[in-house]
KEBA-488604 format. One record per residue (C-alpha): z, y, x; residue in three letters. Coordinates in steps of 0.5 Angstrom, whole numbers, plus 500, padded with zeros to 3 digits. Each point is the difference from the previous one (the first is absolute). Last residue first. Layout:
ZYXALA...
END
This chain:
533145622UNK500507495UNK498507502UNK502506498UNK497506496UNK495497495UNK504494499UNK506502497UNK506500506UNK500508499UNK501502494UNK506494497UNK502502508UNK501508499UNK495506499UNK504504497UNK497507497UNK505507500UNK497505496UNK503508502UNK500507495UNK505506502UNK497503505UNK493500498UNK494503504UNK501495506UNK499494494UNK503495502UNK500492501UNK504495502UNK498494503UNK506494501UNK499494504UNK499494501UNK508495499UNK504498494UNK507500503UNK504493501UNK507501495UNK505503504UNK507496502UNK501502506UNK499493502UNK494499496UNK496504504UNK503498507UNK497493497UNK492503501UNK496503495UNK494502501UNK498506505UNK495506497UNK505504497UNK499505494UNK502507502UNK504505495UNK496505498UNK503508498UNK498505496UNK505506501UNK500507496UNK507497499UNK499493496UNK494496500UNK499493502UNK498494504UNK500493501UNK499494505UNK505495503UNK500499507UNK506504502UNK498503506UNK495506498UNK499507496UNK497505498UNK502507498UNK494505496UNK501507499UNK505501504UNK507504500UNK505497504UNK506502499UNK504495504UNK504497494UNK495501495UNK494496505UNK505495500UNK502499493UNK493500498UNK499494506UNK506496498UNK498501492UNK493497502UNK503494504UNK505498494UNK507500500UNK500506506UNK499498507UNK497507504UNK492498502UNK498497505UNK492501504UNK500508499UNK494503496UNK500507498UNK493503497UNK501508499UNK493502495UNK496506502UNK495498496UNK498494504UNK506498505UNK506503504UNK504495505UNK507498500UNK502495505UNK505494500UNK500494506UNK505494501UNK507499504UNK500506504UNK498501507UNK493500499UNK499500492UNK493503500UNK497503493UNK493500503UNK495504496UNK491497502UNK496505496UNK504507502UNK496502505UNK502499507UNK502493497UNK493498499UNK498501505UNK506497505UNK498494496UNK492500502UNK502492500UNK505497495UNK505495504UNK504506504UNK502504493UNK503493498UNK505500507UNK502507498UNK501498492UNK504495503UNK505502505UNK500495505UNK507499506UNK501495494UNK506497495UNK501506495UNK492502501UNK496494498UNK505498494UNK502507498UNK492502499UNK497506502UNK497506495UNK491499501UNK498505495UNK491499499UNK495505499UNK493500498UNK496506501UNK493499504UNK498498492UNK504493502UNK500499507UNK507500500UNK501494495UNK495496503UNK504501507UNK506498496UNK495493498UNK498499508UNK508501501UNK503494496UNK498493501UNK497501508UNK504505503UNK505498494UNK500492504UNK500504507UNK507504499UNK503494498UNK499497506UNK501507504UNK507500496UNK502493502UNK504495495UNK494497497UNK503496495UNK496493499UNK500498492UNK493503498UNK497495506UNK503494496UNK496503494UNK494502503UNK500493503UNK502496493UNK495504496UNK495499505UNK501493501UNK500499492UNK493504500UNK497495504UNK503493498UNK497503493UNK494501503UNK499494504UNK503495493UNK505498500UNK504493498UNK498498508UNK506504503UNK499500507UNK498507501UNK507502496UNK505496503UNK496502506UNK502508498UNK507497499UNK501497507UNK498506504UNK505503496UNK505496502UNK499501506UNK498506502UNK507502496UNK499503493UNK501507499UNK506504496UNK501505505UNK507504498UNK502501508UNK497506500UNK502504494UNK508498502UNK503502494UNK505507497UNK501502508UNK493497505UNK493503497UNK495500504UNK494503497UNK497498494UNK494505500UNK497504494UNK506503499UNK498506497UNK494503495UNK498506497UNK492499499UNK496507498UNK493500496UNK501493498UNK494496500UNK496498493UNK501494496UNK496495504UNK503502507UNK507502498UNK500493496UNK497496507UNK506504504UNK506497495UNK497494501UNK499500507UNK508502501UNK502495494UNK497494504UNK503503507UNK507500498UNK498493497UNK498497494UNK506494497UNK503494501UNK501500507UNK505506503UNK497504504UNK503503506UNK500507503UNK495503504UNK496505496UNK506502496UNK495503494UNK506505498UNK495505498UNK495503495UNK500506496UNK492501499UNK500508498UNK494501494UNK497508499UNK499501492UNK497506497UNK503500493UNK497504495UNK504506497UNK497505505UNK492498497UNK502502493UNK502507503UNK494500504UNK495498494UNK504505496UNK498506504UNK494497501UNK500501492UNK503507502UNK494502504UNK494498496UNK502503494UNK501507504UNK494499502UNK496499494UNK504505497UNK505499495UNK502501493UNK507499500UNK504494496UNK497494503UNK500500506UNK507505500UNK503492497UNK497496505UNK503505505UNK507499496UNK499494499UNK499498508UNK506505502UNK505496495UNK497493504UNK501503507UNK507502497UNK501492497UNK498498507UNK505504503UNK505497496UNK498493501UNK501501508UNK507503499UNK501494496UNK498494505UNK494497500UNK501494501UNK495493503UNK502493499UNK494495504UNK500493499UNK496495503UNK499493498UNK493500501UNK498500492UNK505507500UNK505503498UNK501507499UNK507503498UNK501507499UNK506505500UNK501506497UNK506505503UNK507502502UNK502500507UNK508502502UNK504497506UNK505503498UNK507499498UNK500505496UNK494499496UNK503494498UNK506503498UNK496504496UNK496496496UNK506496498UNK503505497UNK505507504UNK499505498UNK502506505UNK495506499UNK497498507UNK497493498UNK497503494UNK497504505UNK498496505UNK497495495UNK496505497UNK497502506UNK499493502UNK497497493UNK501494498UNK495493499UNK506496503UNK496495505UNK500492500UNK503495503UNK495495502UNK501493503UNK494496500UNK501492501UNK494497505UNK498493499UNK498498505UNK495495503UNK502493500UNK505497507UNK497494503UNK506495501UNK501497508UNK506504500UNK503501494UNK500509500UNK497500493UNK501507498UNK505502493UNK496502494UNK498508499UNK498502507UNK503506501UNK496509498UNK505505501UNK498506495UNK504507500UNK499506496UNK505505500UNK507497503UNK506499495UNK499496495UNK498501492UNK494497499UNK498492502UNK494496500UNK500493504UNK491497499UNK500493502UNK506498496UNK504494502UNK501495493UNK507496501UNK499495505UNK508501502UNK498501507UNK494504499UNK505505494UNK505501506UNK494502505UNK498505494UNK506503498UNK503501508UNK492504500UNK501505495UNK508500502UNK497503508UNK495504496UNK505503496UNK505501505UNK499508500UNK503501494UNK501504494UNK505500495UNK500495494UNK504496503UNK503493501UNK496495497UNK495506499UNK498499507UNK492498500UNK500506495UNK493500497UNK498493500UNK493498499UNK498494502UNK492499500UNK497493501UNK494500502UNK494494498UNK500492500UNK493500503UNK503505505UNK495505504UNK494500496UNK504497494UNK501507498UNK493502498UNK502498493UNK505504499UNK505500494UNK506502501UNK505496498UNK507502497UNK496502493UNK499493498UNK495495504UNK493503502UNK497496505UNK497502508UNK508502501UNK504506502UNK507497499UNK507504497UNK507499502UNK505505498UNK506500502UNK506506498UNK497498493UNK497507495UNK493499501UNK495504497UNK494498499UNK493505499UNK493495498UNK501499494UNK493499497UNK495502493UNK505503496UNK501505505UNK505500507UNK496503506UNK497505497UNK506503495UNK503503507UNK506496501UNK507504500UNK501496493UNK501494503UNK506502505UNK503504494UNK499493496UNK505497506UNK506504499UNK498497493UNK500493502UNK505502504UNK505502494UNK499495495UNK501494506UNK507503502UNK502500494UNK498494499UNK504497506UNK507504499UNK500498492UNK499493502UNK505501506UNK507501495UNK504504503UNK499507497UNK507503500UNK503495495UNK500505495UNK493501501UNK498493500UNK503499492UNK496505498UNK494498504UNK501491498UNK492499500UNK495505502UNK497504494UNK504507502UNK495500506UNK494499498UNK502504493UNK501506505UNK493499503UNK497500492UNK503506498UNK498504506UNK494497499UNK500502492UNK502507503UNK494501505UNK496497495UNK503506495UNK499505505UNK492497502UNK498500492UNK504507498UNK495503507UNK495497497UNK500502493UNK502507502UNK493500504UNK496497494UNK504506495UNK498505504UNK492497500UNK502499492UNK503507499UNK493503504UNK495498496UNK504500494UNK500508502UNK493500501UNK497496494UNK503504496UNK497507503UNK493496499UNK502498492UNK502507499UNK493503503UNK496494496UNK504504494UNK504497494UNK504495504UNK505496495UNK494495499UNK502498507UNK508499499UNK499497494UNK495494504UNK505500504UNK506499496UNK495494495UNK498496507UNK508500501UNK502498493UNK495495500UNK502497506UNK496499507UNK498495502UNK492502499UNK500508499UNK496501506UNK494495496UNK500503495UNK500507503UNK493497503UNK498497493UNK501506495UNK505502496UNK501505505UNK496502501UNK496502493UNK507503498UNK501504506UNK492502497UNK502501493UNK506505502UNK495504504UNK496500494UNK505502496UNK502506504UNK496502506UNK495498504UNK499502508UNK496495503UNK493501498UNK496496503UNK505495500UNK502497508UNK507505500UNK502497494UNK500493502UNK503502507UNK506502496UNK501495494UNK500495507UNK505504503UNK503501494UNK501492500UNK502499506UNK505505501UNK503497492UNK500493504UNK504503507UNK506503495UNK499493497UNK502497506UNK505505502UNK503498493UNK505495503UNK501503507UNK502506496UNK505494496UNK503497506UNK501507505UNK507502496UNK503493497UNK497496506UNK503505506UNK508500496UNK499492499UNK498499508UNK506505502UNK504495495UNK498494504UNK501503507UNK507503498UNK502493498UNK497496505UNK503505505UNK507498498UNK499493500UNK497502508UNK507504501UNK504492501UNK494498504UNK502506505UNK502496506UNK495495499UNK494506500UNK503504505UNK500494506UNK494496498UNK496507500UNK504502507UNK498493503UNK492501497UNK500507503UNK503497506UNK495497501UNK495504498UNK503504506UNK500494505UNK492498500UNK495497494UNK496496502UNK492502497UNK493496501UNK494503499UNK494496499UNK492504501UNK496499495UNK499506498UNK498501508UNK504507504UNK498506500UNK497500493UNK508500498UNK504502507UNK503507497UNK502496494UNK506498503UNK502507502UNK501501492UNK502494499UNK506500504UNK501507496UNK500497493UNK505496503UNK504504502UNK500503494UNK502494496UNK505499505UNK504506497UNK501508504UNK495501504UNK500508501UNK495504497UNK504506498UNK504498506UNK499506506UNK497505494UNK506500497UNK505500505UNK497507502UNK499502493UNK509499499UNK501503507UNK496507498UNK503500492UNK507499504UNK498506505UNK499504494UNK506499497UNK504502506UNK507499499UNK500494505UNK506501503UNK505496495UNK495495499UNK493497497UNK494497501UNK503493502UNK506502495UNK496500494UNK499493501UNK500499492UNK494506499UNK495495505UNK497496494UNK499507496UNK497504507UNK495495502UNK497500491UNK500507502UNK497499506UNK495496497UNK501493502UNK494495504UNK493499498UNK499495505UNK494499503UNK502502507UNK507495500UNK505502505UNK503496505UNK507496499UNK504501507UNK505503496UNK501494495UNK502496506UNK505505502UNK504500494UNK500493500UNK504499506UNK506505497UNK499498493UNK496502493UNK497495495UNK493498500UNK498499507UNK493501501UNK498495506UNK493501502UNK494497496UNK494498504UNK503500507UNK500492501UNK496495505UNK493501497UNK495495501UNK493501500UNK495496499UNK491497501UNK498508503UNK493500502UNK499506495UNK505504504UNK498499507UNK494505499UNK503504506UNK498508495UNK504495494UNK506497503UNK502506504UNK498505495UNK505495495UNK505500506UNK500508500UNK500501493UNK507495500UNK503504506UNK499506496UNK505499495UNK505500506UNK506496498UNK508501503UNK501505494UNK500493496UNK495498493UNK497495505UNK503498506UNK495495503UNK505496503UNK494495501UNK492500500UNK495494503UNK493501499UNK498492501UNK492498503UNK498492498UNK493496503UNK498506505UNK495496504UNK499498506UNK492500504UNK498493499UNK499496506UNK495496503UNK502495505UNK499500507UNK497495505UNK504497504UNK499492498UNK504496504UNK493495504UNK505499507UNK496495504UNK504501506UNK506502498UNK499491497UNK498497507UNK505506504UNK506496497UNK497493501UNK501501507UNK493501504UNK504502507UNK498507499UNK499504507UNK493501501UNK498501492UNK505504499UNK496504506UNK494499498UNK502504493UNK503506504UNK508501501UNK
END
């Protein structure tokens, strides 16, 4: 209808009075580009000192952070176990297999073989029995064995020494001021609960051990004391004849004789500078070294002296320090002891057989602070100085720990920039084994009690986290993103944005190949009935937040950092050839772009795929919160201002007709004519606001009552995506001539109607047949089926599989890995649809991404008994070179209902 028209056909209600004269400001306002306001590396199970750990994956994550330039931007990093494996400390059937899994330490010198086949002499029969008569072979077994544990980690100190081996890779990658915050896993555990164990069990042997301790430091006195002793007056006489050396030596005639030389030690050393060495030293002391210099008759003598002191008193510095560190070793020994037999009432306790809990409780606290210390030694000396402390260990099952704008104690995190996204700041719960309340072993419900914790802490007002990390579980890498606080559904009440509680379970930072193989030898621990049960994928994860309440979480998976770490050696080694050979200029030149190209191979060249789905054109929308077609507009304007997508993968765009769980058409919410008439004029007539108000309150209620109407007919449906969807897929596909879009049918439009979604789609995007012929338009059509799946390939000859459902599990990303596992399905990439709650992963090869919803929330919802999703979209982002490497960023309501992506009546 033309302007005349309306004109012709208005009746001059009031109603067209005020459309008519409409002043609502569209203009748009400027907005700043994001920025990144917090970025975390998060690291688990890292299986320091264990054969299950590949030293190389730590070179490789540190070229990654470095050649990227990620690691200066990052603010912490929160490690969920793995500095320090179980060390038993006495044998046992399960023990004997923790101490196996231990790893060698390369800086350890290790036992001689002479010292190895002294310590073994007692298990003769190892090596030994009546068919082995051949000395020789015995000999060869004794060598193998040597070599294969001279270097094995046999205390918790080397495998400390060893954690912060690897540790010390990230410095000068990472910033110095970067926070480090550390909870212990499963094995330091148990180290602690064995430790308890021994130590109260054995309290009666500790009396004993004092003893023994304190007369071994009596015998180490009385020997090393009196060399300790003299050694500074050793060191003095050195000084000295280096003094009446160097003086000789400057004379113009430097070999005198007899009485005259004799005159000239006398002339030193009465003089001011021997004088000065000889202060607080005693008489008897200064006359012993000016006898032991008069006795040298020749300045050949005195130089020949000079040397052997030289060397005794450098001899006797090394056996002072060695004597220093064996009786330390021996008062600490001591004092740990005395800790212990200090407790009140321990002779009578042993009797009783340790009842008492005061003897169990300190105990137990001596014990983890020093389980605890090997954790603090394990830190590079750069990130703990006199100046800051910035490396934590948490030994509590639940630790919470807040990023905030303030600095407050050592459990915040201080980040001014923070307050960008939440003036209250992020809080973190780190919680390494979700189910350590019933098992130590892993499982694949972790996510699903993550989220039970989380919904109980909200409906008991206790402290809700923002950020939910765990290690331990079953499933690779897993995210599920939720709304943090309970939705408001009262009708008539506008619901806030939410507040989005991100779930994260994190990877081991294990090695495959070395799993395997432990795995196939029959040792059974923790890491291999992980492993065992599958769904395997070990990796560094990084979290980016940023201002526009976006957050991106990117892996490269170990395999990945392994290659990086060759890459890195090769550069080196280049570098290295560089500098040592005299090259041509044209050889120089080609080993530098040699260089250049190796450098350039680690760097990340990404292309961007927009997950997008479950929009439900057509479906009802409950007041009170932005509509269906809101999100859909939004999630279109982020694309738009931040960089198209180089591929969409999108299903259940339309609503369709569905008739078994709930009759979709019947859920049409709309106001009758009559009452809605009738509320608009109510509005019109209403003198207390002014004509914009009236005009923006009309609008809102329109919209809002038009947002409620249920479109029941696919053709209806079809025409809004016509006009709502198809012109920015076509935008997609023009993009560079080469844009794709993955179009898999829904199970709502297929279940129900003689339509297949993905076929009905193709229909509304002009040119399709086109863009189907070559490969830009793929449709994963479900005609016959309940929904669509397709397989297609993508850049870097990578396989991309999108199905609309995956397999049910505890949470919706374990379901699809356990799917993909059970139907043998080996793809580089797995997306999903149909629960409406965003995530993602990485376990067997696979990256996967659950689709967030576009639809809000209504009863059914709540009837199942689900939480109402946080709704947009998902964008993962790849790089066609790398297999092992994925970014997932989440673009969800807190994002999408900021003024710069939708707009607000």
């Amino acid at each position: 209808m033309d302007e005349r028209e309306a004109a012709k056909n208005s009746d001059g209600s009031k109603l067209e009075q005020i459309a008519s004269t409409s002043t609502i400001n569209s203009k748009e306002i400027a907005i700043a580009e994001p920025e990144v306001v917090n970025k975390s590396l998060y690291l688990a199970d890292l299986g320091f000192g264990k054969r299950i750990y590949n030293p190389k994956a730590m070179d490789g994550l540190a070229a990654f952070l470095k050649y990227n330039k990620i690691g200066k931007e990052i603010d912490s990093v929160f490690i969920e176990g793995g500095l320090i494996p179980m060390v038993p400390r006495h044998s046992g059937r399960i023990k004997n297999l923790n101490l196996t899994m231990l790893a060698n330490l390369a800086t350890k010198k290790g036992k001689t073989e002479k010292e190895f086949y002294e310590m073994m002499s007692s298990f003769e029969q190892v090596f030994d029995d009546e068919k082995k008569e051949d000395r020789k072979k015995i000999k060869r077994d004794m060598k193998r064995y040597h070599n294969l544990v001279k270097q094995k980690i046999v205390n918790r100190a080397e495998s400390s020494e060893f954690a912060k081996n690897e540790l010390s890779k990230l410095v000068g990658v990472l910033s110095n001021n970067v926070i480090v915050h550390y909870q212990i896993d499963e094995e330091e555990r148990e180290n602690i609960t064995e430790d308890v164990a021994v130590m109260i069990s054995n309290l009666e042997m500790q009396g004993k051990e004092l003893k023994k301790n304190r007369d071994k430091l009596k015998k180490l006195i009385k020997e090393k004391m009196p060399m300790a002793a003299f050694n500074p007056v050793l060191s003095l006489e050195k000084k000295v004849l280096g003094y009446v050396k160097r003086s000789l030596n400057s004379l113009k005639k430097p070999n005198i004789k007899n009485n005259e030389l004799q005159e000239y030690y006398n002339k030193l050393l009465d003089g001011k500078v021997c004088s000065k060495f000889f202060t607080e030293f005693s008489k008897d002391e200064v006359d012993l070294i000016k006898g032991h210099v008069l006795d040298q008759t020749t300045k050949k003598q005195l130089e020949r002296t000079y040397e052997n002191l030289e060397k005794r008193v450098v001899s006797n510095i090394k056996d002072i320090r060695e004597f220093e560190a064996e009786k330390k070793e021996i008062e600490n020994n001591i004092n740990a002891i005395k800790a212990i037999l200090g407790s009140y009432g321990f002779y009578k306790v042993t009797k009783r057989g340790f009842t008492d809990a005061a003897i169990v409780e300190t105990v137990y606290g001596i014990v983890k602070e020093k389980s605890n210390e090997y954790d603090y030694d394990a830190s590079p000396n750069r990130w703990k100085n006199k100046n800051k402390d910035n490396f934590h260990v948490h030994s509590s099952v639940e630790k919470i720990l807040q990023i905030k704008n303030k600095k407050d104690g050592q459990d915040t995190i201080y980040n001014p920039k923070i307050v960008k996204v939440s003036k209250d700041g992020i809080m973190v719960l780190m919680n390494y084994n979700v189910n350590s309340m019933n098992s130590r072993v892993p499982t694949k419900r972790d996510i699903r009690l993550q989220m039970d914790d989380a919904h109980f802490r909200n409906k008991n007002n206790m402290p809700v986290p923002d950020i939910y990390l765990s290690g331990n579980g079953v499933g690779g890498f897993r995210v599920i993103l939720e709304q943090k606080y309970s939705e408001n559904t009262i009708e008539g009440e506008e619901r806030k944005t939410p507040e989005m509680l991100i779930h994260i379970k994190l990877p081991n930072f294990h090695y495959l190949e070395n799993l395997d193989y432990t795995k196939s030898k029959g040792i059974k621990t923790n890491d291999t009935k992980r492993f065992f049960k599958k769904l395997d994928g070990g990796g560094a994860v990084i979290h980016t937040i940023k201002s526009n309440n976006v957050h991106e979480l990117e892996m490269a998976t170990v395999d990945e950092l392994i290659k990086c770490a060759d890459i890195e050696s090769e550069i080196k080694s280049k570098i290295d050839f560089l500098n040592k050979n005299n090259l041509s200029r044209d050889k120089s030149k080609q080993v530098r772009n040699e260089i250049k190209e190796l450098k350039k191979e680690m760097v990340l060249d990404l292309k961007k795929i927009e997950v997008s789905g479950d929009g439900h054109i057509g479906c009802t929308n409950y007041p009170g919160r932005p509509s269906n077609y809101d999100v859909e507009i939004a999630s279109q304007n982020y694309q738009k201002k931040n960089g198209l997508p180089d591929m969409l993968v999108g299903s259940e765009y339309l609503n369709g007709s569905k008739k078994k769980s709930f009759d979709s058409d019947k859920q049409n919410m709309s106001k009758d004519p009559v009452a809605f008439s009738i509320n608009l004029e109510k509005i019109a007539n209403d003198s207390s606001l002014s004509m914009n108000e009236k005009i923006k309150k009309i609008l809102k209620y329109a919209i809002t009552d038009k947002n409620r109407t249920a479109l029941p007919r696919i053709s209806q449906q079809g025409i809004v995506m016509k006009e709502l969807v198809i012109p920015y897929f076509e935008e997609i596909l023009k993009k560079d001539g080469k844009g794709r879009i993955l179009f898999v049918s829904g199970n709502h439009p297929n279940e129900d109607t003689n339509y297949d979604e993905a076929e009905v789609v193709a229909s509304l995007i002009p040119d399709s047949p086109k863009y189907i012929e070559n490969h830009q338009l793929e449709l994963g059509k479900g005609a016959g089926e309940s929904y669509g799946l397709k397989t297609i390939r993508i850049d870097g000859d990578k396989t991309l599989f999108a199905s609309h459902k995956p397999k049910n599990g505890p949470d919706v990303i374990i379901g699809a890995m356990q799917q993909l596992l059970d139907a043998n399905v080996n793809a580089d990439i797995a997306v999903f649809f149909d629960r409406h709650h965003p995530g993602g992963g990485f376990a067997d090869g696979t990256f996967y991404i659950a689709a967030a919803g576009k639809q809000p929330w209504n009863e059914y919802v709540t009837k199942i008994g689900q939480t109402p999703g946080l709704r947009g979209i998902v964008n993962f982002f790849h790089d066609p070179n790398k297999k092992g490497y994925g970014k997932l960023e989440f673009v969800l309501d807190p994002a999408l209902e900021r003024e710069e992506y939708m707009q607000k009546i």
